[in-house]
N, CA and C atoms as a LAMMPS dump frame, in Angstrom:
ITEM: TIMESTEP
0
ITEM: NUMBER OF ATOMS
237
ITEM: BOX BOUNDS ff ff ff
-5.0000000000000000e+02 5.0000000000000000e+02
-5.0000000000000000e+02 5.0000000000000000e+02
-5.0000000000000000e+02 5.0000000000000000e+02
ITEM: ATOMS id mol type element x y z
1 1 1 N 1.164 8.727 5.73
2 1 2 C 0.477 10.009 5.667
3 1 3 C 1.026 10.849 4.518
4 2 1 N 2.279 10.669 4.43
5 2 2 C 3.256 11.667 3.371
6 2 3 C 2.519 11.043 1.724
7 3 1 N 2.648 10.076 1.926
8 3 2 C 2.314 9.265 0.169
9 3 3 C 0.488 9.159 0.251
10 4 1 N 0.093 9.435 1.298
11 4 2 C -1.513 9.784 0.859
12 4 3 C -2.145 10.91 0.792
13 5 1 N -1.097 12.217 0.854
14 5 2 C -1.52 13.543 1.445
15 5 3 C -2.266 13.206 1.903
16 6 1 N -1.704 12.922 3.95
17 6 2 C -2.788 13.083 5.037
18 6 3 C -3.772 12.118 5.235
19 7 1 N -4.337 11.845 3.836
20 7 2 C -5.752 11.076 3.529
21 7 3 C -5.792 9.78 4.472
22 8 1 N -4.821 9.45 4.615
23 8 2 C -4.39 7.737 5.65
24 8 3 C -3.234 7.693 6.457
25 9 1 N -3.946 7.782 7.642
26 9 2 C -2.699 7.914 8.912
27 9 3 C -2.99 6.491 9.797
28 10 1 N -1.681 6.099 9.74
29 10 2 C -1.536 4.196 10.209
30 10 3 C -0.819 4.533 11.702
31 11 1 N -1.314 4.007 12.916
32 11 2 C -0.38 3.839 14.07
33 11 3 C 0.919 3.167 13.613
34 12 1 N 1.706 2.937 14.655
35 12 2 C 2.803 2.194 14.576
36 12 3 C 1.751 0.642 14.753
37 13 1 N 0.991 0.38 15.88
38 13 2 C 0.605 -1.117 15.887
39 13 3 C -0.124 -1.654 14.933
40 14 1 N -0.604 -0.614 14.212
41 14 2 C -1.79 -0.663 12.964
42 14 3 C -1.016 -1.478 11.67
43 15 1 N 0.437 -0.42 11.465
44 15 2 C 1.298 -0.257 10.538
45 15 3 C 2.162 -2.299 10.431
46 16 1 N 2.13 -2.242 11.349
47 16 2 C 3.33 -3.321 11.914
48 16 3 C 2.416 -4.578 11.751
49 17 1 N 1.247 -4.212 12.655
50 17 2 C 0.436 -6.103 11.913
51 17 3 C -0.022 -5.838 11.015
52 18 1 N -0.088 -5.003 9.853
53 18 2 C -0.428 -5.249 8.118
54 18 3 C 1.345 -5.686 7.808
55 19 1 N 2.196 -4.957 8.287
56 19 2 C 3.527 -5.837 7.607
57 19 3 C 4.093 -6.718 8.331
58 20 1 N 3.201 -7.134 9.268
59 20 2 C 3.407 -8.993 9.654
60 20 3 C 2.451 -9.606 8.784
61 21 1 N 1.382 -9.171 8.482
62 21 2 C 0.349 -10.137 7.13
63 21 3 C 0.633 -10.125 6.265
64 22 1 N 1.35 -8.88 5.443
65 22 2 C 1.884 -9.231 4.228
66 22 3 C 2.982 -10.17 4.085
67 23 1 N 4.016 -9.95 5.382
68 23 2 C 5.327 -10.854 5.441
69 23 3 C 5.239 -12.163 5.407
70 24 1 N 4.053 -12.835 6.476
71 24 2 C 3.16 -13.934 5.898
72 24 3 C 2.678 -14.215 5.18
73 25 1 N 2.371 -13.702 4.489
74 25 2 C 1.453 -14.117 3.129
75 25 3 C 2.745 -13.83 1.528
76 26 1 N 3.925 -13.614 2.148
77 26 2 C 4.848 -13.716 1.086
78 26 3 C 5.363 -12.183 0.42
79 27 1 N 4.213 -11.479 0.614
80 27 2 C 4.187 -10.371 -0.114
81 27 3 C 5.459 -9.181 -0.227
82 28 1 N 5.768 -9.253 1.04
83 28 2 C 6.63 -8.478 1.579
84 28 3 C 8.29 -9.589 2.026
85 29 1 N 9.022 -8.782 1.927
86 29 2 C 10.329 -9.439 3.206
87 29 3 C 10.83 -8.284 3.877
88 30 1 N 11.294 -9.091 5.143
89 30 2 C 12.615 -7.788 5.914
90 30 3 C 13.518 -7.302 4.847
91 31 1 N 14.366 -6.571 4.925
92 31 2 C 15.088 -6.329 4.348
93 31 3 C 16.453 -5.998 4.657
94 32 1 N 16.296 -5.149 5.784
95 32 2 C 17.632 -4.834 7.376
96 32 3 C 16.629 -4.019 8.526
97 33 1 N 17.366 -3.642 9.688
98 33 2 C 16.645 -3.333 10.701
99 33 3 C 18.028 -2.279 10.764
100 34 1 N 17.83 -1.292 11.693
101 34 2 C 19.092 -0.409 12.075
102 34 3 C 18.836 0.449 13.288
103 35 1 N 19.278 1.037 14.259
104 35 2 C 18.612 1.675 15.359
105 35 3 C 18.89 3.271 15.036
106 36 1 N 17.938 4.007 15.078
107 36 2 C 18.039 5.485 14.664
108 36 3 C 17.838 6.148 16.231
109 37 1 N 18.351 7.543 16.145
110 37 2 C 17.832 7.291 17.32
111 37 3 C 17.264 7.024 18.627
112 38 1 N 17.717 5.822 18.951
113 38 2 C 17.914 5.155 19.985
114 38 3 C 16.56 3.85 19.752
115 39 1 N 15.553 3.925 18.822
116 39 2 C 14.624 3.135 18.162
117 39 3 C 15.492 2.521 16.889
118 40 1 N 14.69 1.258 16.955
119 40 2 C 14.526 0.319 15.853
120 40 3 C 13.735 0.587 15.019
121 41 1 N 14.844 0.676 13.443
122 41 2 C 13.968 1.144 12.141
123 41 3 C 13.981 -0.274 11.271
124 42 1 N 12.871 -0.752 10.757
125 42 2 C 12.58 -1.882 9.895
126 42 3 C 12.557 -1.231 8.293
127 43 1 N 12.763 -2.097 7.874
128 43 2 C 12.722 -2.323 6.105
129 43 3 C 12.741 -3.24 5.529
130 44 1 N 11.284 -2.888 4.595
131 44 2 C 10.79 -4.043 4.137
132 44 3 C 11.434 -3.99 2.944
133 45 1 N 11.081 -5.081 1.806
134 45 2 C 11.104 -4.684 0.254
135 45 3 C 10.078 -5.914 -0.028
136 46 1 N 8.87 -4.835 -1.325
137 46 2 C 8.019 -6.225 -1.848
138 46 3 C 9.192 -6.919 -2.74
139 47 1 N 8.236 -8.178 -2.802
140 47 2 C 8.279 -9.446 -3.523
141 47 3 C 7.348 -9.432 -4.546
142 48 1 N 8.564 -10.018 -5.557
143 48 2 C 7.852 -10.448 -7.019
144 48 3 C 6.128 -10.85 -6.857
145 49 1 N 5.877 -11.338 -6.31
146 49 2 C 4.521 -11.745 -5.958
147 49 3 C 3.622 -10.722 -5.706
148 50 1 N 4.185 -9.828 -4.435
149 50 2 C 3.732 -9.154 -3.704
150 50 3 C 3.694 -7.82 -4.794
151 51 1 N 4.374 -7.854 -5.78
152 51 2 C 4.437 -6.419 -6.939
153 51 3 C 3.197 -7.019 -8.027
154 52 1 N 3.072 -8.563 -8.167
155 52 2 C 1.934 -8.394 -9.168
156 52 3 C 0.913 -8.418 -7.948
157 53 1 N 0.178 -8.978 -6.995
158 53 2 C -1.034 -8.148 -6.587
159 53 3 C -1.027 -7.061 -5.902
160 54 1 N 0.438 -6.139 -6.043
161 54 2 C -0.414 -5.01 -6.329
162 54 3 C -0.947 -4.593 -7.402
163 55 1 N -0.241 -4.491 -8.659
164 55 2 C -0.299 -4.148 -9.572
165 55 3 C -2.007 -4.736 -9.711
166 56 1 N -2.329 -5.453 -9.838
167 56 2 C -3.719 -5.984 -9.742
168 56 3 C -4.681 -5.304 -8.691
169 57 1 N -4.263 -4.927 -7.919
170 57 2 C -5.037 -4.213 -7.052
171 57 3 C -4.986 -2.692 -7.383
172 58 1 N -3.735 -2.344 -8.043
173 58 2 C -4.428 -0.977 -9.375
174 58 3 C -5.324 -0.705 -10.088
175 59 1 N -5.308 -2.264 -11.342
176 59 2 C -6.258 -1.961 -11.585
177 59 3 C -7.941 -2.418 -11.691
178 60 1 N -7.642 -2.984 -10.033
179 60 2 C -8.901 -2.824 -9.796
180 60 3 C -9.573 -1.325 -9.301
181 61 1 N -8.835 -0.845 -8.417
182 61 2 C -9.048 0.616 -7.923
183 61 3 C -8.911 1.461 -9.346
184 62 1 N -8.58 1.37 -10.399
185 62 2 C -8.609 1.974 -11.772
186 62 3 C -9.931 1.864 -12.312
187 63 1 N -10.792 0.383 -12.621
188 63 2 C -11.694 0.323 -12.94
189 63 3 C -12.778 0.758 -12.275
190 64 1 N -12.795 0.589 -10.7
191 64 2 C -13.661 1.006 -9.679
192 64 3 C -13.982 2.462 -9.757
193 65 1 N -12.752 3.489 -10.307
194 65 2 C -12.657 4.843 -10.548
195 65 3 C -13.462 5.629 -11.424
196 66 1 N -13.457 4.45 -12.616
197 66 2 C -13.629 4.783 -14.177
198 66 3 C -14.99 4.238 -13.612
199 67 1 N -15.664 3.114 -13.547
200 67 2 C -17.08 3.432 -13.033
201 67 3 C -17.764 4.343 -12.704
202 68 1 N -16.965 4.78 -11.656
203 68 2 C -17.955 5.398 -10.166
204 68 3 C -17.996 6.919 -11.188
205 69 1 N -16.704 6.988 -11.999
206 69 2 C -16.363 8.691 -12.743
207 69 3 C -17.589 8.187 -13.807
208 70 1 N -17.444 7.538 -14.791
209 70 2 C -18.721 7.116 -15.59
210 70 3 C -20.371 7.559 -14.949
211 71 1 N -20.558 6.869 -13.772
212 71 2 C -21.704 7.133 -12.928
213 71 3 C -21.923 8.489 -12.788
214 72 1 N -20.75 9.285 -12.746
215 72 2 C -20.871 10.94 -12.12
216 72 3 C -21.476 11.57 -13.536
217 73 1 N -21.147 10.865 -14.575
218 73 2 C -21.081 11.508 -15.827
219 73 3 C -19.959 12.516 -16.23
220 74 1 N -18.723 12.133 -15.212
221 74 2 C -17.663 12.834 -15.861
222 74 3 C -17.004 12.615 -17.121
223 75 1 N -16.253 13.524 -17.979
224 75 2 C -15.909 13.341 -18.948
225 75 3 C -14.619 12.082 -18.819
226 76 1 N -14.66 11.274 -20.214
227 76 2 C -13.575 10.216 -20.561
228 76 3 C -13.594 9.487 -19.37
229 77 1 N -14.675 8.95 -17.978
230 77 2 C -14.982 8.371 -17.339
231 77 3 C -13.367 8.594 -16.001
232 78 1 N -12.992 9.258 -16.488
233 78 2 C -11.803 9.736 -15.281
234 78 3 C -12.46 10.638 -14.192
235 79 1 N -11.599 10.926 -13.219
236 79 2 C -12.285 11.765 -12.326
237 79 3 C -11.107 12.27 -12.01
């Protein structure tokens, strides 16, 4: 919520099976676990892998931007 201002709010069960799919799919690893508390705090860190598709998934959401801003007829196709 903090890194989307608001825009995207994830449950905890929501949150946890996207970073069991990424962890499967390589993207992600554990990193340590620690109890805060009296709860269990996880930490991930991406993977080399997992940093180029994101990075690829920038700039696809970059080009998708510059379109849709193009379409609006905004200036320098930014929005």
């Amino acid at each position: 919520a903090r890194i989307s201002e608001g825009r995207v709010r994830l449950r905890a069960g929501t949150l946890y099976a996207a970073l069991d799919r990424l962890k499967a799919d390589g993207l992600v690893i554990s990193d340590k676990e620690e109890v805060v508390d009296g709860r269990l705090r996880r930490y991930y860190r991406i993977t080399p892998e997992g940093a180029e598709q994101l990075a690829a998934e920038v700039d696809r959401l970059r080009a998708n931007a510059a379109a849709a801003a193009t379409r609006l007829g905004l200036a320098g196709g930014t929005a």
